[in-house]
C-alpha positions as CSV (number, residue, x, y, z in Angstrom):
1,X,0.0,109.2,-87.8
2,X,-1.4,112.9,-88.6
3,X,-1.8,115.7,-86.7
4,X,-4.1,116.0,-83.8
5,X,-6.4,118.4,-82.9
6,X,-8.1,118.5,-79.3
7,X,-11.5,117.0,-79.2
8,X,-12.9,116.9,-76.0
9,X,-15.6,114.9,-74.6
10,X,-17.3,115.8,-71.4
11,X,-18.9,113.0,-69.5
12,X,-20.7,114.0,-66.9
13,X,-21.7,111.1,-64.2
14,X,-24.8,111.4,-62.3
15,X,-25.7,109.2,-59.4
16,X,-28.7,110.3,-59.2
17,X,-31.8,111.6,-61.5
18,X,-31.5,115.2,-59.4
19,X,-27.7,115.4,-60.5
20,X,-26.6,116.3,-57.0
21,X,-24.6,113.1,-57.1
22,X,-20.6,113.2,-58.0
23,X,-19.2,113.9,-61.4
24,X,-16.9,113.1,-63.9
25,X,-14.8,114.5,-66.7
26,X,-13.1,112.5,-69.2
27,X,-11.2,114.5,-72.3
28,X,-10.2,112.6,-75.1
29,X,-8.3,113.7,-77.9
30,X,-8.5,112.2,-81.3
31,X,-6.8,112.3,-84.4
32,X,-7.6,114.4,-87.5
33,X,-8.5,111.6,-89.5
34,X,-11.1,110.5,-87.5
35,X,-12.6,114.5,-87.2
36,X,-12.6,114.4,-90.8
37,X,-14.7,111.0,-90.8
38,X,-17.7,112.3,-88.4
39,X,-18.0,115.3,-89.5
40,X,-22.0,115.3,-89.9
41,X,-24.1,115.8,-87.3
42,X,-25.4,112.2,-87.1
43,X,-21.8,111.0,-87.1
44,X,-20.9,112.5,-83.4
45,X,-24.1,111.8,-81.9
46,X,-23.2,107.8,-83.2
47,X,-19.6,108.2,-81.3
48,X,-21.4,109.5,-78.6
49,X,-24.4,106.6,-78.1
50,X,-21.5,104.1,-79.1
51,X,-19.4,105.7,-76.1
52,X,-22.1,105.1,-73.8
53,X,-22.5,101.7,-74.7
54,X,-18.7,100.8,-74.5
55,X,-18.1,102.2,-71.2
56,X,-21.3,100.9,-69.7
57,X,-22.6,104.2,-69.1
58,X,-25.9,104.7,-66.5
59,X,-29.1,105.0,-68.2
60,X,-29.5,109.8,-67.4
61,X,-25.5,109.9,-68.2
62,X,-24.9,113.4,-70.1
63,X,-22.5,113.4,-72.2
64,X,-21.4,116.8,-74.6
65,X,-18.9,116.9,-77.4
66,X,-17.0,119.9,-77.8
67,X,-15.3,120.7,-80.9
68,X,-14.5,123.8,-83.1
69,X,-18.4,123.6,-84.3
70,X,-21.7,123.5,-81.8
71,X,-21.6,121.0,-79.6
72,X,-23.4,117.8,-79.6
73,X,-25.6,116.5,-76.5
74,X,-26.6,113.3,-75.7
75,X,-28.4,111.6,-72.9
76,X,-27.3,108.2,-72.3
77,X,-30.4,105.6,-72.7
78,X,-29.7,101.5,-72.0
């Protein structure tokens, strides 16, 4: 196993479409190998769409991935 590096991933969870509903953060850290791997652009907004699908996200679930470059938004659509 290499190094890791924190990677977080901000899930927020909306109940509602005015967001006044409750919310969620999940932070997950992953390993340099994978940072290396989805390093373009296209690459983290593909984790993200693939994260929404996995964990059965809501259709209006915003998700943002911070990382030592800009982070990447996505609106979860199903």
């Amino acid at each position: 196993m290499g190094a890791s590096r924190p990677l977080f991933l901000l899930l927020t969870l909306l109940s509602s479409a005015c967001a006044t509903g409750p919310k969620v953060t999940l932070k997950v850290k992953l390993r340099e190998t994978f940072q290396a791997k989805a390093s373009q652009d296209s690459s983290f907004l593909d984790v993200l769409q693939k994260i929404c699908l996995l964990l059965h996200l809501p259709s209006g679930t915003n998700m943002t991935l911070h990382h030592k470059g800009p982070p990447h938004h996505l609106t979860c659509r199903t």
